[in-house]
C-alpha positions in Angstrom: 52.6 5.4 3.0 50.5 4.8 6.2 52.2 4.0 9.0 50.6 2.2 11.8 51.5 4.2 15.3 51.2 3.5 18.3 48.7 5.5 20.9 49.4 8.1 23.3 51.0 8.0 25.5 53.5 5.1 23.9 54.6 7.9 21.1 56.6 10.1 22.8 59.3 12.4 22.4 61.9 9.5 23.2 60.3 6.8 21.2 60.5 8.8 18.0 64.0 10.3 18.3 64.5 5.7 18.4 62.4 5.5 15.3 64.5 8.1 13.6 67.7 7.0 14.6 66.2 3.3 13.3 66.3 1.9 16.9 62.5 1.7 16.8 60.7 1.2 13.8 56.5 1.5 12.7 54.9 -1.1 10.5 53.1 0.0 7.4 49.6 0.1 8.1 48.9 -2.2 4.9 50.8 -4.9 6.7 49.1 -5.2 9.9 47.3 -8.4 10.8 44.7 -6.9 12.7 42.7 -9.1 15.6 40.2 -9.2 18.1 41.6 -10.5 21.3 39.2 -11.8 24.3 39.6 -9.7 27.1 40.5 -12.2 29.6 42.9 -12.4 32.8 45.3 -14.9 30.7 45.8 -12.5 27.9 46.4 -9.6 29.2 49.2 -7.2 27.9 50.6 -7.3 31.3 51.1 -10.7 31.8 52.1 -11.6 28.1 55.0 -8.3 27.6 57.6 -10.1 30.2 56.9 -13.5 27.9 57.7 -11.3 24.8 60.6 -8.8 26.3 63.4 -11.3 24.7 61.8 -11.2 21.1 64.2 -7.7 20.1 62.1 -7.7 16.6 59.0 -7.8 18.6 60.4 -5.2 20.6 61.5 -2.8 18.3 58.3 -2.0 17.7 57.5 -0.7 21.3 59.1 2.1 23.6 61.7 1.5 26.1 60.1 2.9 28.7 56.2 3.4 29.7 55.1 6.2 32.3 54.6 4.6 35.5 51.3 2.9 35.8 50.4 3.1 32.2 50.5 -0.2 30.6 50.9 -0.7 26.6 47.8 0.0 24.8 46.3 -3.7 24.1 45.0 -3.3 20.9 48.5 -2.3 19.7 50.5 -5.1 21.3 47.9 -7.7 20.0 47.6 -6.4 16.6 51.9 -5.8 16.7 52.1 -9.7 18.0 49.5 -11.1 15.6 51.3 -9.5 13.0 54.5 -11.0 13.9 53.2 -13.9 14.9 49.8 -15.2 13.9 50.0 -18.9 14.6 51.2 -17.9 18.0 48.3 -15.9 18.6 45.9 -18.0 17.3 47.2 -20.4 19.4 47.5 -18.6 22.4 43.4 -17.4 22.1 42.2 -20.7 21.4 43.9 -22.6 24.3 42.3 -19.8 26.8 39.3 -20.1 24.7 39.4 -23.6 25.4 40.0 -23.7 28.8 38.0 -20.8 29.8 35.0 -22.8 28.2 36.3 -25.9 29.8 36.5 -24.1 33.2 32.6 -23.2 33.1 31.3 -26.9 32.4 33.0 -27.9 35.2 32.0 -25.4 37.9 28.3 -26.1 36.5 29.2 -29.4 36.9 30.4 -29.1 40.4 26.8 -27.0 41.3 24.6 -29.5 39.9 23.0 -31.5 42.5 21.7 -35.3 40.6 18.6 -36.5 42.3 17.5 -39.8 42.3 14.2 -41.3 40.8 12.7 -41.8 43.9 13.1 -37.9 44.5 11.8 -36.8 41.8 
């Protein structure tokens, strides 16, 4: 069986001594739910981990502790979450989806000067 692991440097020495002891666990790579996330400011890992720290299945697919300045690898987390979660994610992409579209229409809407008849 296939296990899906995360990337350097989230596997370390610590982190599998957890999945050994069964603290931690890996998914089977058959069973992950993979996605394509946009790569905007509202999804990223670092603002969504502190929304999902409180989920401990969620978590107990990720190491305790990070080295400093090295965030979790996105792909992972996204593919972890949608797997866990799909209608949450779905839902969380297609709101910023949403909005981020929403966003531009108005901004080009706000930069649009009208002209009157007589102008033209």
């Amino acid at each position: 069986m296939q296990l899906y692991v995360p990337p350097e440097p989230m596997v370390n020495r610590d982190f599998l001594k957890q999945v050994l002891s069964g603290q931690k666990r890996l998914m089977p790579l058959k069973d992950v739910r993979q996605i394509y996330v946009p790569k905007f400011e509202e999804l990223a890992v670092e603002k969504m981990m502190p929304l999902m720290k409180e989920d401990a299945e969620f978590m107990s697919y990720f190491p305790d502790k990070m080295p400093k300045g090295r965030p979790f690898a996105r792909d992972y987390f996204w593919n972890v979450l949608n797997t866990h979660n799909e209608p949450y994610v779905s839902h969380l992409v297609q709101h910023a989806n949403s909005e981020r579209y929403s966003a531009v229409s108005k901004d080009t809407q706000s930069a649009a000067i009208e002209v009157t008849d007589e102008w033209i």
